[in-house]
N, C-alpha and C positions, 0 to 999 in steps of 0.2 A: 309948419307944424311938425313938430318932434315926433317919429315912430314909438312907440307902443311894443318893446322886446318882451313882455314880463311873460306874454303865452309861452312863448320858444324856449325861455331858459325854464319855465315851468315846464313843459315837456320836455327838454332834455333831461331835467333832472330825473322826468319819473323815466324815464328810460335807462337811465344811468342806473337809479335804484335795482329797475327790473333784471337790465344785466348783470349787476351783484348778485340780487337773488338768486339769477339762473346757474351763476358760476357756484355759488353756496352750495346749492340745491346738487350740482354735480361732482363739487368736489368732498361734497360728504356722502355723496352713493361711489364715488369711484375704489374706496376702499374693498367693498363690495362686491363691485363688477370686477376688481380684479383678483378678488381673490374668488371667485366665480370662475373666470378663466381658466386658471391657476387648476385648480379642479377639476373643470372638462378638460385640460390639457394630459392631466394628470392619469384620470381615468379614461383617455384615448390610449397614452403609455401604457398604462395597467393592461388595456384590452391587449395591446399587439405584444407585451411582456409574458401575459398568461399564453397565446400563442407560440411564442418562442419556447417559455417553460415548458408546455409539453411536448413539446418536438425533443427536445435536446437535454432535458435534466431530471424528468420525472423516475428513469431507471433508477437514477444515481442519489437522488435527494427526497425521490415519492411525493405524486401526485399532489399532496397538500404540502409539502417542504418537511415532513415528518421525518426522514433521511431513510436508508435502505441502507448503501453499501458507504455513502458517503454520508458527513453531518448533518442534525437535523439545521435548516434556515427560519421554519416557522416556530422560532423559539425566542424567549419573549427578552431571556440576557445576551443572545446575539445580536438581538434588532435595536436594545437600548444601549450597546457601549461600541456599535459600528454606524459610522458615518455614510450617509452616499456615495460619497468619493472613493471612500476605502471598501464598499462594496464593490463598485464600480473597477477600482482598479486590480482586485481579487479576481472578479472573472476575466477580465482584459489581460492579468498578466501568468492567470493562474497560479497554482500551489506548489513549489518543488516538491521530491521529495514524497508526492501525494499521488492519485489516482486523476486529482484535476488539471487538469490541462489548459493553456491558453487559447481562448476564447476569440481574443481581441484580432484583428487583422494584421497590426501591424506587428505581432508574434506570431501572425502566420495561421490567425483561427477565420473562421467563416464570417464573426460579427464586425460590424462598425460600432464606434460609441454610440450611434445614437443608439442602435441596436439594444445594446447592451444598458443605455439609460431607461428604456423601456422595462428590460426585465428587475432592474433594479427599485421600478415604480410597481412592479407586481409584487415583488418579496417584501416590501416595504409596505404594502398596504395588508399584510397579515399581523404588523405590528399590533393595531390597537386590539386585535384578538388572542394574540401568541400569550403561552403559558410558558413556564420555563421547562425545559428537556433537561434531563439527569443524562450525562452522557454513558454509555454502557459500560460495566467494567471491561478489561483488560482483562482478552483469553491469553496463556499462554499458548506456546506453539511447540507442538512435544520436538518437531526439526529440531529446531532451533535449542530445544535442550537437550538432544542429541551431541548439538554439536560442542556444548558448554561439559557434557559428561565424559564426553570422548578424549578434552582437552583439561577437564581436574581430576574428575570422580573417579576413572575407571584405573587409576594409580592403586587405588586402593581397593575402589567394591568391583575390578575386573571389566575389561571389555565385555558393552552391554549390561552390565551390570551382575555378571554373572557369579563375582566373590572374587575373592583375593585374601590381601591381605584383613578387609572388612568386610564384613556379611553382604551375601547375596540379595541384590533388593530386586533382580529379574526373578523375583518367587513369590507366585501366585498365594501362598500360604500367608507371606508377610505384607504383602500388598492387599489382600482381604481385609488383615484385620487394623489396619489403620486409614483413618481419609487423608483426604489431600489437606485440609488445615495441618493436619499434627506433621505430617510430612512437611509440608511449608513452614513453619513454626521449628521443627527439629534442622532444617538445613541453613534457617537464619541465625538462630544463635546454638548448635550445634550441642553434642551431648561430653563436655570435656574429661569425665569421669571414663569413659566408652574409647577417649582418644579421637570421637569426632569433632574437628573445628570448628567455632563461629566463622559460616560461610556470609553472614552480611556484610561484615568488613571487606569482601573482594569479590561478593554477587550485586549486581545490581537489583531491586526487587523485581524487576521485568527478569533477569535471567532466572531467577529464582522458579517464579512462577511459568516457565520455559520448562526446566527439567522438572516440576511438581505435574506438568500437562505431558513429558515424556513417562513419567511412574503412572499416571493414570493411562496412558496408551497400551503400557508392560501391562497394566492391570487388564487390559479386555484383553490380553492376547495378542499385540498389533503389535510388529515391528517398523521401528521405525529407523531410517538410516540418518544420519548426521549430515549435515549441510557443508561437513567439510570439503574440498574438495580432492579427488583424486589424485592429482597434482604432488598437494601437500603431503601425502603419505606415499608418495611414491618417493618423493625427493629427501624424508625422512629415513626410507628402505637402502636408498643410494650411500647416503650420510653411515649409516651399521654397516653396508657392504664392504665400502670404503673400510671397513675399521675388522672385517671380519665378524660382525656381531652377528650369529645368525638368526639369535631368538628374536632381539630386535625388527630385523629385516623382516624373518618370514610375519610376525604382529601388524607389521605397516603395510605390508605385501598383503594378508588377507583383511585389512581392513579397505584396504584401495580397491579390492574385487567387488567388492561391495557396491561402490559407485563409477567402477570403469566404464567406458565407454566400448562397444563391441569391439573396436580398433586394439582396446588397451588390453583385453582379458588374456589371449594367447600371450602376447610376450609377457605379463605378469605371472601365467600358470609357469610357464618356462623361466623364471628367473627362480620361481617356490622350489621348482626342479633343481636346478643349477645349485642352491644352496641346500637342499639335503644331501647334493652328492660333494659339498665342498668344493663346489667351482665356485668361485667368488668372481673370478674374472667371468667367465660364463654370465653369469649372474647378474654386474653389472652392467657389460653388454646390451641384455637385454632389458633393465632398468634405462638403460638412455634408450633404447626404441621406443619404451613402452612411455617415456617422457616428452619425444619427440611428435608423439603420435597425439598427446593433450589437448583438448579444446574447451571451450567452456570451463566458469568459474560457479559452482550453481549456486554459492553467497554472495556474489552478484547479478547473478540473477534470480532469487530472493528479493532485492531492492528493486531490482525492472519489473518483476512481475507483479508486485508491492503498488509500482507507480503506472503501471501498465494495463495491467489484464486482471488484474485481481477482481477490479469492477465490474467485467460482466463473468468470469471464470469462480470467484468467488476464493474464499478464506482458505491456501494450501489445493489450488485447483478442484475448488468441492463442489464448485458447479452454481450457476445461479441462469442467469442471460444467457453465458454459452454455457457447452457443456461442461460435465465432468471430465479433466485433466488426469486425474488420481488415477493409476495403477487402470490407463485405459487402454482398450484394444488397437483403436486407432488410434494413437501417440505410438504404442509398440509396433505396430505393422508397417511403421516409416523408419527410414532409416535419416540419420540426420541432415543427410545433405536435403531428402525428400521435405523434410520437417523445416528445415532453412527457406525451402523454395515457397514450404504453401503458404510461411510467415509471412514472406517477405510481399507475395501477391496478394494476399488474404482471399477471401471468398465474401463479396461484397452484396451477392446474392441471401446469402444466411446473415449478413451483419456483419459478418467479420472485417475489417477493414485492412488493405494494405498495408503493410509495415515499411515499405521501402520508404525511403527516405526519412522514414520518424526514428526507428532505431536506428544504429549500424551493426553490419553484419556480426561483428562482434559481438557485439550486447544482447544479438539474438541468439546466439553460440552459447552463451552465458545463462539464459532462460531456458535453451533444449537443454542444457545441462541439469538445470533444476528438474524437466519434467523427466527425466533418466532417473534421478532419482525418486520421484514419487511412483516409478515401475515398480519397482525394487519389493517383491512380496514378501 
């Protein structure tokens, strides 16, 4: 008598069925579950990324990414035209050039990628909230157009602005009665009638708005010295001596007194000597003492303190995180080598961190120079 299969393939089939179902049933919830995952994985990153933010970025960028000294991040056209990657590899390789620095380890920062993938999942999760940020205008920097009037202007309206051959613009009278627009406006396309050039042909607008924020400095009273350096008017004093030119010499000679260094002022006073009395050898003499004796460039160090210290020192050493730099007691009461020493150790107790090994001695030589001249009353 023949077996009777028709149970067993009956049941296989509904087992078969059932296991289709089951894999059906799984693989239309797996999209799902994984993007479930995806999410808790997500907002585990966000958690330890928000930890890392405030350790490490909230001085610099503000507690909600709003920015402070650096750009704002919770801004809604930074988060739609940057990638994760290209976030990711901004803090990893940091910003030349910038206040920001390399994060990543393998430049030498404290984080790891994953580290660093974590905080990339906190900044990123302010997108679907972020509004767009107006980035602030552009102050000038009266330094800085110091050093732009010392090298056009003062041809004609006189060192510091004092007059010459054109009108005195160091005068409280003329500086009253006009603002900084018509000043800004009068220096770009110039008054050709008056014999003043259009300065926008060979100003850049950023320099512009440099010496417009130096005539508003003259305007409160403030002097301010020019970011040139030392150096460079002294080796300009050399160049007239060489030639016999006195008026030249002793011009470059008291404008170098200006940002000498304590080293440099004695043999500068003695060379102003030498040339009233017509020693010219005398004179340049001590023009090469007074050039040998040189350190620091302070318009590069403008750039280092730019890319450096500006973050927690603030805008021309005006103070924010650390202290005030500007025309301070203790900046004055060191002498540079003392200044070189406490950079280079920092004071890790106050925040300050070490310098050794991030600058070189030079480039912090370069930065005391700068704060010489914000002494400068």
């Amino acid at each position: 008598m023949a077996e009777n299969y028709d149970r067993h393939v009956g049941l296989g089939l509904g087992l078969t069925v059932a296991l289709f179902l089951a894999f059906g049933v799984y693989w239309l919830s797996e999209p799902a579950r994984m993007q479930a995952a995806a999410q808790r994985l997500n907002a585990d990153r966000a958690e330890r990324g928000a930890a890392l933010f405030r350790e490490n970025c909230v001085a610099c960028h503000g507690r909600n990414g709003e920015g402070v000294s650096a750009p704002a991040l919770n801004d809604k056209d930074l988060l739609d035209s940057v990638t994760d990657e290209l976030l990711l590899s901004l803090v990893r390789s940091g910003v030349p050039g910038t206040a920001m620095p390399s994060w990543g380890q393998a430049n030498g920062g404290p984080f790891t990628d994953e580290d660093i993938r974590d905080l990339v999942a906190f900044i990123r999760n302010w997108q679907p909230t972020a509004t767009s940020v107006e980035a602030p205008p552009r102050a000038g920097d009266p330094a800085r157009g110091a050093t732009v009037f010392a090298a056009t202007c003062f041809v004609c309206h006189g060192p510091e602005g004092r007059g010459g051959r054109a009108p005195a613009l160091n005068d409280p009278a003329l500086l009253g009665r006009f603002d900084d627009d018509w000043f800004r406006d009068t220096i770009a396309y110039g008054r050709p009638a008056k014999g003043m050039p259009t300065w926008a042909t060979v100003l850049s607008p950023e320099q512009i708005d440099d010496v417009v924020a130096l005539l508003a400095a003259w305007r409160r009273g403030v002097h301010v010295a020019p970011l040139t350096p030392a150096s460079e008017h002294i080796r300009a004093a050399r160049f007239a001596v060489e030639r016999e030119d006195g008026l030249d010499a002793e011009f470059h000679l008291q404008e170098a007194l200006l940002v000498a260094s304590a080293t440099q002022v004695d043999r500068l006073q003695a060379a102003l000597s030498s040339i009233e009395a017509e020693d010219f050898e005398g004179a340049l003499g001590a023009i090469e003492a007074a050039l040998a004796a040189t350190a620091g460039d302070p318009e590069q160090g403008q750039q280092l303190f730019a890319a450096n210290c500006e973050v927690c020192h603030g805008l021309r050493g005006g103070g924010g995180i650390g202290p005030d730099l500007a025309e301070s007691p203790a900046v004055q009461a060191l002498s540079d080598d003392a200044l070189l020493a406490f950079i280079l150790g920092g004071r890790p107790q106050a925040g300050m961190p070490a310098w050794q090994g991030r600058l070189e001695t030079a480039e912090i030589q370069d930065i005391i120079a700068l704060l010489r001249l914000w002494q400068v009353p």
